[in-house]
C-alpha positions, 0 to 999 in steps of 0.5 A: 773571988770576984778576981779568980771569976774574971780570970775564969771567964777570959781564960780560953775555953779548951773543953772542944779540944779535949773532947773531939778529935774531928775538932782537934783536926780542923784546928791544927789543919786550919792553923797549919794551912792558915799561915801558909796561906797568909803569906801568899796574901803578902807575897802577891801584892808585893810581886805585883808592886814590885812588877809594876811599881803602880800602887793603883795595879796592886790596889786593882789586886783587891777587885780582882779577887773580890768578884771571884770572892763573891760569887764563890761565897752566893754558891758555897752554902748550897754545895755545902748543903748538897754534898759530903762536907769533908769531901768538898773542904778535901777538894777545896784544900787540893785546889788552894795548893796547886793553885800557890804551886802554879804561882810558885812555878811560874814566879820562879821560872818566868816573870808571870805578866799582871794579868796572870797574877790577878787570875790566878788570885781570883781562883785562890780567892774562889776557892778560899771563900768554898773553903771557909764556908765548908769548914765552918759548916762542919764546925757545929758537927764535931762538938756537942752542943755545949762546948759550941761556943768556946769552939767557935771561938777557937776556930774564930781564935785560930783564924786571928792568929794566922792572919798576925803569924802569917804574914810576918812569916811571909815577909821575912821568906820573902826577904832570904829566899825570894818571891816564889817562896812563901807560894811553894811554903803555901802549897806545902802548909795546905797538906796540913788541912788535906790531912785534916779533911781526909782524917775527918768523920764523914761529914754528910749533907743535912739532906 
């Protein structure tokens, strides 16, 4: 008895699935999105060692996205208070896939210098932060109050398990299709939550 309870309470909790379509939209989208996403975050350190052979310029990758980072994340909760949730996780979704397609363009028609790369890796990073902000914002709005919980986390879940698929993923695209790959495979997966975000309820500001 004492056993079955234990089992009970480890199992995942999928109340949130069943009852809201909007959630189940965020989830797949996210899951989607999330995979493609990671392997770009495999293949840019990669390109850049692989460009230069110094450890301390793909070390500098990190610094280069974390002021973009930063200052995205001081302004993402306002603009997720002040404006239709969906539409900005929608913009943040189109933004993050031209941005993987420049990446994937310019690696496999040119040999992109450094400082593109870092430049382009701090918008990505931008963005990234406006669209994790967004998303989990909408989060509370698709579930009842009850099945909060267990939705927070599946999205927390979710989020675990592209950051493990992801990058084996990008690896081995890497490995038989070259660099400029796992970018057009990230630009392709974010239409997964571009779908979401446009099949989603309206998401109005609390204002």
């Amino acid at each position: 008895c004492m056993l079955g309870k234990l089992l009970r309470n480890l199992a995942t909790d999928i109340r949130p699935l069943r009852a809201s379509r909007n959630f189940r939209l965020l989830m797949l989208g996210g899951l989607i999105t999330g995979i493609g996403t990671q392997a770009t975050l495999v293949a840019l350190p990669y390109q850049i060692y692989v460009r230069t052979h110094s450890a301390f310029l793909t070390g500098l990758l990190g610094a280069a996205e974390l002021g973009p980072l930063i200052l995205a994340s001081l302004y993402a909760g306002a603009l997720a208070d002040r404006m239709d949730r969906r539409k900005l996780l929608l913009l943040c979704q189109i933004a993050l896939s031209a941005l993987a397609g420049i990446l994937g363009l310019v690696t496999w028609l040119t040999t992109p210098a450094v400082w593109e790369l870092f430049v382009l890796a701090g918008f990505i990073a931008g963005a990234s932060a406006v669209e994790r902000v967004s998303r989990s914002a909408i989060v509370p709005n698709t579930v009842t109050p009850d099945h909060l919980k267990a939705a927070l986390s599946m999205s927390f879940g979710t989020m675990q398990v592209t950051m493990v698929v992801g990058p084996a993923i990008g690896g081995l695209v890497i490995t038989y299709f070259g660099l400029a790959v796992p970018y057009f495979v990230d630009a392709i997966s974010v239409l997964g939550m571009v779908f979401a975000a446009w099949a989603l309820s309206p998401q109005p500001s609390p204002d």
